[in-house]
C-alpha positions as CSV (number, residue, x, y, z in Angstrom):
1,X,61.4,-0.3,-11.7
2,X,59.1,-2.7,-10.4
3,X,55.9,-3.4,-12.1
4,X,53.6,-1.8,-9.2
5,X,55.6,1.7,-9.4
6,X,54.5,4.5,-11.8
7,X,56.5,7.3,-13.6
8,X,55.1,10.7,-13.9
9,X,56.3,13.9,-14.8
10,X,56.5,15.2,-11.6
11,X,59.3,12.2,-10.9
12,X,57.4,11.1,-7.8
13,X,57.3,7.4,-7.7
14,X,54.1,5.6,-7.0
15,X,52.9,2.4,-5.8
16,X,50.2,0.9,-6.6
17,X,48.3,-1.2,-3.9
18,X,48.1,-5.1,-4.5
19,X,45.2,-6.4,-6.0
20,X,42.7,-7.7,-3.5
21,X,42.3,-11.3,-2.8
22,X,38.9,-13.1,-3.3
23,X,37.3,-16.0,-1.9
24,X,36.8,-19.0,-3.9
25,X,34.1,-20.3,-5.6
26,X,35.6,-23.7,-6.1
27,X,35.9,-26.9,-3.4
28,X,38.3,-29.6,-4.1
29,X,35.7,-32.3,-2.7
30,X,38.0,-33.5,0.3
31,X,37.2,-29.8,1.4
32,X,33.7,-30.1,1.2
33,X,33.2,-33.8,2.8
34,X,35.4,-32.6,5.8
35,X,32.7,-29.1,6.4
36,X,29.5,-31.7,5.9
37,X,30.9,-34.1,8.7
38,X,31.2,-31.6,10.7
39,X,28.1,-29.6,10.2
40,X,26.9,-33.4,10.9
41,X,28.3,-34.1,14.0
42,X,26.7,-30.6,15.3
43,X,23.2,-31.1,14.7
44,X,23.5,-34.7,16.1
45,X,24.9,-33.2,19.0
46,X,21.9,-30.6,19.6
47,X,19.4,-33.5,18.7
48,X,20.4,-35.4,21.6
49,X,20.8,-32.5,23.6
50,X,17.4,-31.4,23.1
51,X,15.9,-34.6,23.8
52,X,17.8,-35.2,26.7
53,X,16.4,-31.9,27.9
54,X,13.0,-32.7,26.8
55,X,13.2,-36.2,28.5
56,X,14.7,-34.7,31.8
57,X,11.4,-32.0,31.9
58,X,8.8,-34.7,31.6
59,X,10.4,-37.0,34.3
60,X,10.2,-33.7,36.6
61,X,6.4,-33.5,35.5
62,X,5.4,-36.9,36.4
63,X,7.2,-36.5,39.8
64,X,5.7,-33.2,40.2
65,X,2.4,-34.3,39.5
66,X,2.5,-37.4,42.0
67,X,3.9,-35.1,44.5
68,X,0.8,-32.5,44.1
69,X,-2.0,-34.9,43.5
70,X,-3.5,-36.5,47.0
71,X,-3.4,-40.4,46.9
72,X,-6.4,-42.4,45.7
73,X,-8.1,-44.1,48.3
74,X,-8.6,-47.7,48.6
75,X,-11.6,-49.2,46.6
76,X,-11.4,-51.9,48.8
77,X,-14.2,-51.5,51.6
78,X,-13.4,-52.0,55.3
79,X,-13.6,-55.7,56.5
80,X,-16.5,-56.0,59.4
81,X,-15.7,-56.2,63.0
82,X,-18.5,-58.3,63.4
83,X,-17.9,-61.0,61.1
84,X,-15.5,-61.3,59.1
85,X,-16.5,-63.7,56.9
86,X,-19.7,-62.3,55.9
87,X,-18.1,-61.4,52.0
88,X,-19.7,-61.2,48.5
89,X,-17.1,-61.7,45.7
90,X,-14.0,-62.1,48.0
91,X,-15.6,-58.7,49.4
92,X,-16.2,-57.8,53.4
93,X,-19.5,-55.8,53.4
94,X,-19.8,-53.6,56.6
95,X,-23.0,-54.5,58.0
96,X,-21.8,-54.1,61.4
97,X,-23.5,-56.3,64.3
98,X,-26.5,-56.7,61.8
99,X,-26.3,-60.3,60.5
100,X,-26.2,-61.5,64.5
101,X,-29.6,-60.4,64.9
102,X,-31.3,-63.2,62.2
103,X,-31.8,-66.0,63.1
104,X,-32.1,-69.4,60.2
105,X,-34.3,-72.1,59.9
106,X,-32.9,-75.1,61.4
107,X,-31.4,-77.1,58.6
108,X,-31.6,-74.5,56.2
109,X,-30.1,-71.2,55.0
110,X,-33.2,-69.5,55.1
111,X,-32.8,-66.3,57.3
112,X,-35.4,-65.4,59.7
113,X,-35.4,-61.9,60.8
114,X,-37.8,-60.7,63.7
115,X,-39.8,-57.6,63.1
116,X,-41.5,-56.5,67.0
117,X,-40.4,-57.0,70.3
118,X,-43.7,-58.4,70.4
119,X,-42.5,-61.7,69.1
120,X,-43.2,-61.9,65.1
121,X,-40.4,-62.6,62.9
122,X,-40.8,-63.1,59.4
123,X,-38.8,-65.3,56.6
124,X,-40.1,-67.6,53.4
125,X,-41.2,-71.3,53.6
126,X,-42.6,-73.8,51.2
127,X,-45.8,-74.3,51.2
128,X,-46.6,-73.6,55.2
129,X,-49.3,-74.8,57.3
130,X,-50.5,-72.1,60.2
131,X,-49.6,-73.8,63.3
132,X,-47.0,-75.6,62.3
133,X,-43.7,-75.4,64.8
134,X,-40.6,-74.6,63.5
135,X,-37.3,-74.2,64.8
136,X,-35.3,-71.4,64.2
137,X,-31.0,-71.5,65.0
138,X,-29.8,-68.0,66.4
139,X,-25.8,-67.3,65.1
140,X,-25.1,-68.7,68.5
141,X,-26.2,-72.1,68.3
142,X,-29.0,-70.9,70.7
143,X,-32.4,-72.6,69.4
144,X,-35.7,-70.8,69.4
145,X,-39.1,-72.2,68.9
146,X,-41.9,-70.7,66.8
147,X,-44.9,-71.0,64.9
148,X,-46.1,-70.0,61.3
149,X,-49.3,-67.7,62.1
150,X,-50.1,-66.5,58.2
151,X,-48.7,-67.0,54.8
152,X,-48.8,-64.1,52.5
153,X,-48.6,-66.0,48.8
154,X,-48.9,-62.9,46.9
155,X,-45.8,-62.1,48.4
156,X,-44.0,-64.9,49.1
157,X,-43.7,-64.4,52.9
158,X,-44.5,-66.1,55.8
159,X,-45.4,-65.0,59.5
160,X,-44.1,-66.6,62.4
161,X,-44.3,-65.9,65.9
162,X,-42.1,-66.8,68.7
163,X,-44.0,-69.6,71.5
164,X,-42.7,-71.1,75.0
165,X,-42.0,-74.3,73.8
166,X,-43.4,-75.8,76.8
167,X,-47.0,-73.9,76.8
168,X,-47.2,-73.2,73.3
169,X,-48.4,-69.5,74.1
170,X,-46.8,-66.6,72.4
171,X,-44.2,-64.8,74.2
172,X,-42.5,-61.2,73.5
173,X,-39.2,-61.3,71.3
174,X,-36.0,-62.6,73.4
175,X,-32.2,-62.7,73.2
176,X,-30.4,-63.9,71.0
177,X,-32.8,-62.5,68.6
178,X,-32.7,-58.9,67.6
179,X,-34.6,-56.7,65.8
180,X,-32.4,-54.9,63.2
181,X,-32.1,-51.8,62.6
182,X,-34.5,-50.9,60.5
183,X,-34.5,-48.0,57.2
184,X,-38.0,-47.2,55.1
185,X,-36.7,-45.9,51.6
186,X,-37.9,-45.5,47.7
187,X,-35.6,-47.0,45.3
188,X,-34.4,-45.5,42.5
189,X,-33.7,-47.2,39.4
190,X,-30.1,-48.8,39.3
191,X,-30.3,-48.1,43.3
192,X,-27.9,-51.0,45.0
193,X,-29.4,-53.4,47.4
194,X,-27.0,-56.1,49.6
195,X,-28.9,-60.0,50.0
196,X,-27.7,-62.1,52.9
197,X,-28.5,-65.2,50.8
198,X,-26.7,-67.5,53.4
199,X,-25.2,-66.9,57.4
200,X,-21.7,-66.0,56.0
201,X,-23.0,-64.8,52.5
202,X,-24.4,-61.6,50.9
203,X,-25.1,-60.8,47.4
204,X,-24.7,-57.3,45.5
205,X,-27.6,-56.7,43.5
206,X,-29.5,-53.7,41.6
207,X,-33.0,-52.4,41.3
208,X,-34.5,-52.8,38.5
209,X,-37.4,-49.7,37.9
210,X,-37.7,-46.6,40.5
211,X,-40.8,-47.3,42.8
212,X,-41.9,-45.8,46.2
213,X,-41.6,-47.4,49.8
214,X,-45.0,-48.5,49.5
215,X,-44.9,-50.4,46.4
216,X,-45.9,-54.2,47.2
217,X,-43.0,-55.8,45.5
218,X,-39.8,-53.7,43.6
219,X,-38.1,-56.1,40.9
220,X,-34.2,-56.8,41.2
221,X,-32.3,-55.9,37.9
222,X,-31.7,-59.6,36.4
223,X,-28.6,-57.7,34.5
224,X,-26.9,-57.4,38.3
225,X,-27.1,-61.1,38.5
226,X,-29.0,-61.7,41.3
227,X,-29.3,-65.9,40.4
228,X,-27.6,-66.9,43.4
229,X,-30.3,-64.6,45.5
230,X,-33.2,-66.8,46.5
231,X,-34.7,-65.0,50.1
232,X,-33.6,-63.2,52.8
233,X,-33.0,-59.5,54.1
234,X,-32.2,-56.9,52.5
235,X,-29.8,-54.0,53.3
236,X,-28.5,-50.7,52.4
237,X,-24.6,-50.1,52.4
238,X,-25.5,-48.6,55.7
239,X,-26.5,-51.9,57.0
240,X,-29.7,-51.0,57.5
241,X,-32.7,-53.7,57.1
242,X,-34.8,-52.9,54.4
243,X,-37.0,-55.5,53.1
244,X,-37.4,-58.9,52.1
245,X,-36.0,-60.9,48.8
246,X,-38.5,-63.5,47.9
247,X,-38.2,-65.6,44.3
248,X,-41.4,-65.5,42.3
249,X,-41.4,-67.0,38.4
250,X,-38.3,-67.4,38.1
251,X,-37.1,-63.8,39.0
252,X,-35.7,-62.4,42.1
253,X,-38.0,-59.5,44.1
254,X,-37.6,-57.3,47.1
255,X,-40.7,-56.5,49.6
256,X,-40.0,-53.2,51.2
257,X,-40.1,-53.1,54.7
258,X,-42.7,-50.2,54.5
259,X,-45.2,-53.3,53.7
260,X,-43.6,-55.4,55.8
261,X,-44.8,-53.3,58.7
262,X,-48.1,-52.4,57.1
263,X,-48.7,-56.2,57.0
264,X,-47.0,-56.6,60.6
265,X,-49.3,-53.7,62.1
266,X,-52.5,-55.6,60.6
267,X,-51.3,-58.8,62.8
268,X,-50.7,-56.8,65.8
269,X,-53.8,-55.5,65.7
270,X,-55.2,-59.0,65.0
271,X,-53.4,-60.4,68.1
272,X,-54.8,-57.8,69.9
Protein backbone atom coordinates (compact mmCIF):
# COMPACT_ATOMS: atom_id res chain seq x y z
CA UNK A 1 0.00 0.00 0.00
CA UNK A 2 1.15 3.22 -0.98
CA UNK A 3 1.85 5.79 1.63
CA UNK A 4 -1.24 8.20 0.52
CA UNK A 5 -3.84 5.23 0.99
CA UNK A 6 -5.55 4.58 4.43
CA UNK A 7 -6.95 1.29 6.03
CA UNK A 8 -10.10 1.40 7.96
CA UNK A 9 -12.33 -1.00 9.30
CA UNK A 10 -14.79 -0.76 6.85
CA UNK A 11 -11.83 -2.00 4.15
CA UNK A 12 -12.54 0.97 1.93
CA UNK A 13 -9.29 2.33 0.67
CA UNK A 14 -8.64 5.99 0.80
CA UNK A 15 -6.53 8.42 -0.77
CA UNK A 16 -5.33 11.16 0.48
CA UNK A 17 -4.99 14.37 -1.77
CA UNK A 18 -1.37 15.65 -2.40
CA UNK A 19 -0.08 18.20 -0.41
CA UNK A 20 -0.42 21.60 -1.99
CA UNK A 21 2.34 23.39 -3.50
CA UNK A 22 3.51 26.84 -2.32
CA UNK A 23 5.24 29.65 -3.82
CA UNK A 24 8.62 30.54 -2.89
CA UNK A 25 9.93 32.92 -0.70
CA UNK A 26 13.44 32.56 -1.95
CA UNK A 27 15.29 34.11 -5.45
CA UNK A 28 18.43 32.67 -6.59
CA UNK A 29 19.69 36.32 -7.60
CA UNK A 30 20.02 35.52 -11.49
CA UNK A 31 16.12 35.26 -10.97
CA UNK A 32 15.75 38.51 -9.50
CA UNK A 33 18.34 40.63 -11.87
CA UNK A 34 16.41 39.09 -14.93
CA UNK A 35 12.53 40.51 -13.26
CA UNK A 36 14.41 44.15 -12.42
CA UNK A 37 15.69 44.51 -16.14
CA UNK A 38 12.68 43.94 -17.16
CA UNK A 39 10.52 45.94 -14.86
CA UNK A 40 13.34 48.52 -16.22
CA UNK A 41 12.99 48.43 -19.65
CA UNK A 42 8.97 49.05 -19.07
CA UNK A 43 9.05 52.20 -17.32
CA UNK A 44 11.66 53.51 -19.78
CA UNK A 45 9.44 52.61 -22.33
CA UNK A 46 6.34 54.59 -20.85
CA UNK A 47 8.71 57.53 -20.02
CA UNK A 48 9.44 58.17 -23.48
CA UNK A 49 6.08 57.42 -24.48
CA UNK A 50 4.63 59.96 -22.33
CA UNK A 51 6.93 62.48 -23.35
CA UNK A 52 6.61 61.86 -26.77
CA UNK A 53 2.91 62.40 -26.24
CA UNK A 54 3.45 65.36 -24.22
CA UNK A 55 5.89 66.84 -26.81
CA UNK A 56 3.49 65.98 -29.79
CA UNK A 57 0.35 68.07 -27.72
CA UNK A 58 2.40 71.18 -27.34
CA UNK A 59 3.65 71.32 -30.98
CA UNK A 60 -0.31 71.04 -31.89
CA UNK A 61 -0.75 74.08 -29.31
CA UNK A 62 1.72 76.40 -30.76
CA UNK A 63 0.31 75.62 -34.36
CA UNK A 64 -3.07 76.06 -33.01
CA UNK A 65 -2.49 79.14 -31.44
CA UNK A 66 -0.69 80.82 -34.59
CA UNK A 67 -3.54 79.51 -36.64
CA UNK A 68 -6.31 81.32 -34.16
CA UNK A 69 -4.45 84.41 -33.32
CA UNK A 70 -4.73 87.33 -36.30
CA UNK A 71 -1.24 88.50 -37.48
CA UNK A 72 0.48 91.52 -35.89
CA UNK A 73 0.58 94.37 -38.03
CA UNK A 74 3.56 96.11 -39.20
CA UNK A 75 5.11 98.68 -36.77
CA UNK A 76 6.65 99.99 -39.53
CA UNK A 77 4.57 103.24 -40.77
CA UNK A 78 3.68 103.78 -44.40
CA UNK A 79 6.40 105.50 -46.56
CA UNK A 80 4.87 109.06 -47.92
CA UNK A 81 3.80 109.42 -51.44
CA UNK A 82 4.94 112.76 -51.37
CA UNK A 83 8.40 112.48 -50.43
CA UNK A 84 9.94 109.79 -49.81
CA UNK A 85 12.78 110.94 -48.28
CA UNK A 86 11.35 113.01 -45.67
CA UNK A 87 12.48 110.20 -42.70
CA UNK A 88 13.39 110.51 -38.97
CA UNK A 89 15.52 107.50 -37.74
CA UNK A 90 15.51 105.54 -41.07
CA UNK A 91 11.66 106.24 -40.53
CA UNK A 92 9.07 107.59 -43.46
CA UNK A 93 6.64 109.90 -41.56
CA UNK A 94 3.32 110.37 -43.49
CA UNK A 95 2.87 114.03 -43.72
CA UNK A 96 1.34 113.80 -47.00
CA UNK A 97 1.82 116.86 -49.50
CA UNK A 98 2.59 118.94 -46.35
CA UNK A 99 6.38 119.60 -46.34
CA UNK A 100 5.82 121.09 -50.23
CA UNK A 101 3.98 123.85 -48.95
CA UNK A 102 7.28 125.52 -46.82
CA UNK A 103 9.32 127.22 -48.27
CA UNK A 104 13.48 127.71 -46.74
CA UNK A 105 15.63 130.50 -46.43
CA UNK A 106 17.86 130.71 -49.25
CA UNK A 107 21.10 129.21 -47.99
CA UNK A 108 19.77 127.80 -45.04
CA UNK A 109 17.59 125.02 -43.54
CA UNK A 110 15.49 127.23 -41.91
CA UNK A 111 11.74 126.46 -42.97
CA UNK A 112 9.51 129.23 -43.73
CA UNK A 113 5.93 128.43 -43.54
CA UNK A 114 3.18 131.00 -44.68
CA UNK A 115 0.24 131.58 -42.40
CA UNK A 116 -2.62 133.85 -44.79
CA UNK A 117 -3.40 133.98 -48.23
CA UNK A 118 -2.79 137.53 -47.45
CA UNK A 119 0.87 137.13 -47.79
CA UNK A 120 2.65 136.62 -44.21
CA UNK A 121 4.72 133.75 -43.55
CA UNK A 122 6.53 133.24 -40.54
CA UNK A 123 10.02 131.38 -39.65
CA UNK A 124 13.13 132.30 -37.08
CA UNK A 125 16.07 134.65 -38.02
CA UNK A 126 19.06 135.98 -36.22
CA UNK A 127 18.92 139.05 -35.14
CA UNK A 128 16.49 140.67 -37.95
CA UNK A 129 16.15 144.14 -39.11
CA UNK A 130 12.33 145.19 -40.32
CA UNK A 131 12.66 145.77 -43.87
CA UNK A 132 15.22 143.73 -44.58
CA UNK A 133 14.68 141.49 -47.99
CA UNK A 134 15.07 138.07 -47.83
CA UNK A 135 14.85 135.33 -50.18
CA UNK A 136 12.99 132.40 -49.52
CA UNK A 137 13.50 128.85 -51.98
CA UNK A 138 10.12 127.02 -52.55
CA UNK A 139 10.80 122.85 -52.76
CA UNK A 140 10.80 123.64 -56.44
CA UNK A 141 13.65 125.68 -56.85
CA UNK A 142 11.05 128.54 -57.51
CA UNK A 143 12.45 131.76 -55.58
CA UNK A 144 10.18 134.09 -53.62
CA UNK A 145 10.96 137.46 -52.35
CA UNK A 146 9.96 138.91 -48.90
CA UNK A 147 10.48 141.14 -46.20
CA UNK A 148 10.84 140.83 -42.28
CA UNK A 149 7.82 143.21 -41.03
CA UNK A 150 8.20 142.33 -36.99
CA UNK A 151 10.41 140.23 -34.71
CA UNK A 152 8.78 138.70 -31.78
CA UNK A 153 11.95 138.10 -29.30
CA UNK A 154 9.98 136.74 -26.55
CA UNK A 155 9.17 134.21 -28.83
CA UNK A 156 11.74 133.74 -31.02
CA UNK A 157 9.81 134.41 -34.23
CA UNK A 158 9.98 136.50 -36.98
CA UNK A 159 7.33 137.98 -39.46
CA UNK A 160 7.72 138.24 -42.94
CA UNK A 161 5.61 139.23 -45.68
CA UNK A 162 5.68 138.34 -49.25
CA UNK A 163 6.61 141.79 -51.82
CA UNK A 164 6.76 142.15 -55.80
CA UNK A 165 10.25 142.18 -56.02
CA UNK A 166 10.09 144.88 -58.57
CA UNK A 167 7.70 147.38 -56.52
CA UNK A 168 8.49 146.37 -53.19
CA UNK A 169 4.61 146.43 -52.29
CA UNK A 170 3.01 143.58 -50.53
CA UNK A 171 1.21 141.10 -52.51
CA UNK A 172 -1.32 138.19 -51.48
CA UNK A 173 0.23 134.70 -50.90
CA UNK A 174 1.20 132.82 -54.45
CA UNK A 175 2.06 129.36 -55.76
CA UNK A 176 4.46 127.55 -54.92
CA UNK A 177 3.70 128.53 -51.54
CA UNK A 178 0.96 126.94 -49.59
CA UNK A 179 -0.68 127.41 -46.54
CA UNK A 180 -0.71 124.10 -44.56
CA UNK A 181 -3.16 122.63 -43.19
CA UNK A 182 -3.62 123.87 -40.15
CA UNK A 183 -4.76 121.89 -36.43
CA UNK A 184 -5.28 124.18 -32.95
CA UNK A 185 -4.74 121.63 -30.07
CA UNK A 186 -3.71 121.45 -26.11
CA UNK A 187 -0.93 119.16 -25.38
CA UNK A 188 -0.84 116.69 -23.00
CA UNK A 189 2.04 115.77 -21.17
CA UNK A 190 4.22 113.03 -22.99
CA UNK A 191 1.93 114.13 -26.15
CA UNK A 192 4.23 113.40 -29.42
CA UNK A 193 5.04 116.28 -31.70
CA UNK A 194 7.07 115.68 -35.38
CA UNK A 195 9.97 118.83 -36.21
CA UNK A 196 10.87 119.25 -39.90
CA UNK A 197 14.34 120.35 -38.72
CA UNK A 198 15.64 120.32 -42.40
CA UNK A 199 13.73 119.88 -46.24
CA UNK A 200 14.17 116.05 -46.15
CA UNK A 201 14.39 115.79 -42.21
CA UNK A 202 11.88 115.52 -39.35
CA UNK A 203 12.51 114.87 -35.76
CA UNK A 204 10.24 112.82 -33.16
CA UNK A 205 10.00 114.66 -30.06
CA UNK A 206 7.71 114.79 -26.76
CA UNK A 207 6.01 117.42 -24.72
CA UNK A 208 7.28 118.04 -21.78
CA UNK A 209 4.22 119.47 -19.12
CA UNK A 210 0.29 119.47 -20.25
CA UNK A 211 -0.67 123.12 -21.29
CA UNK A 212 -3.58 124.66 -23.25
CA UNK A 213 -3.57 125.92 -27.06
CA UNK A 214 -3.15 129.27 -25.77
CA UNK A 215 -0.14 128.93 -23.80
CA UNK A 216 2.72 131.32 -25.27
CA UNK A 217 5.40 128.72 -25.40
CA UNK A 218 4.93 124.64 -24.43
CA UNK A 219 8.45 123.13 -23.46
CA UNK A 220 9.79 119.89 -25.54
CA UNK A 221 10.65 116.96 -23.16
CA UNK A 222 14.74 117.20 -23.28
CA UNK A 223 14.40 113.25 -22.25
CA UNK A 224 12.93 112.73 -26.12
CA UNK A 225 16.04 114.13 -27.37
CA UNK A 226 15.09 116.93 -29.16
CA UNK A 227 19.09 118.27 -29.63
CA UNK A 228 19.14 117.98 -33.24
CA UNK A 229 15.62 120.23 -33.29
CA UNK A 230 16.64 123.90 -33.68
CA UNK A 231 13.29 125.66 -35.64
CA UNK A 232 10.68 124.84 -37.82
CA UNK A 233 7.06 123.47 -38.03
CA UNK A 234 5.59 121.43 -36.10
CA UNK A 235 3.04 118.56 -36.80
CA UNK A 236 0.73 116.07 -35.52
CA UNK A 237 1.02 112.39 -36.84
CA UNK A 238 -1.93 113.58 -38.91
CA UNK A 239 0.31 115.99 -40.65
CA UNK A 240 -1.35 118.72 -39.49
CA UNK A 241 0.68 122.22 -38.83
CA UNK A 242 0.68 123.04 -35.40
CA UNK A 243 3.08 125.50 -34.24
CA UNK A 244 6.51 126.69 -34.31
CA UNK A 245 9.93 125.14 -32.61
CA UNK A 246 12.12 128.00 -31.74
CA UNK A 247 15.55 127.27 -29.38
CA UNK A 248 15.61 129.53 -26.39
CA UNK A 249 18.56 128.91 -23.46
CA UNK A 250 19.64 126.20 -24.61
CA UNK A 251 16.35 124.22 -24.67
CA UNK A 252 14.03 123.41 -27.45
CA UNK A 253 10.25 125.03 -27.39
CA UNK A 254 7.07 124.85 -29.39
CA UNK A 255 4.73 128.11 -30.04
CA UNK A 256 1.32 126.88 -30.68
CA UNK A 257 -0.25 127.89 -33.69
CA UNK A 258 -3.26 129.21 -31.49
CA UNK A 259 -0.72 132.26 -30.84
CA UNK A 260 0.65 132.14 -33.90
CA UNK A 261 -2.62 133.33 -35.28
CA UNK A 262 -3.41 135.55 -32.36
CA UNK A 263 -0.16 137.35 -33.22
CA UNK A 264 -0.96 136.98 -37.10
CA UNK A 265 -4.62 138.51 -36.59
CA UNK A 266 -2.88 141.62 -34.62
CA UNK A 267 -0.73 142.21 -38.00
CA UNK A 268 -3.61 141.91 -40.15
CA UNK A 269 -5.32 144.24 -38.44
CA UNK A 270 -2.25 146.39 -38.41
CA UNK A 271 -1.89 146.15 -42.23
CA UNK A 272 -5.28 147.06 -42.45
Amino acid sequence: MSANENDDSSGEIFFNPPLPMYERSWRHPSEIAAQTKTETIGQRTMRKVAMTTAAMSLVMSVVLVAVLLPARPSREPATTTADASLTTAGRALDLPSEASKFGYLEGTEVAVAAMSSSGFLVTSLTNPVNGEAVKILAVDNTRVTAIVVDHEHDLGITWLHVIDETSGEYVPLGPPLNIPNKQIVSFSRGSRVWVQTTPSQVQEAEVGISSDANQQLVPIDPNSKPQSIDRGPAFDDGGNFIGWCVKRDGSTWMVPLAVLEERLLRLESGVE
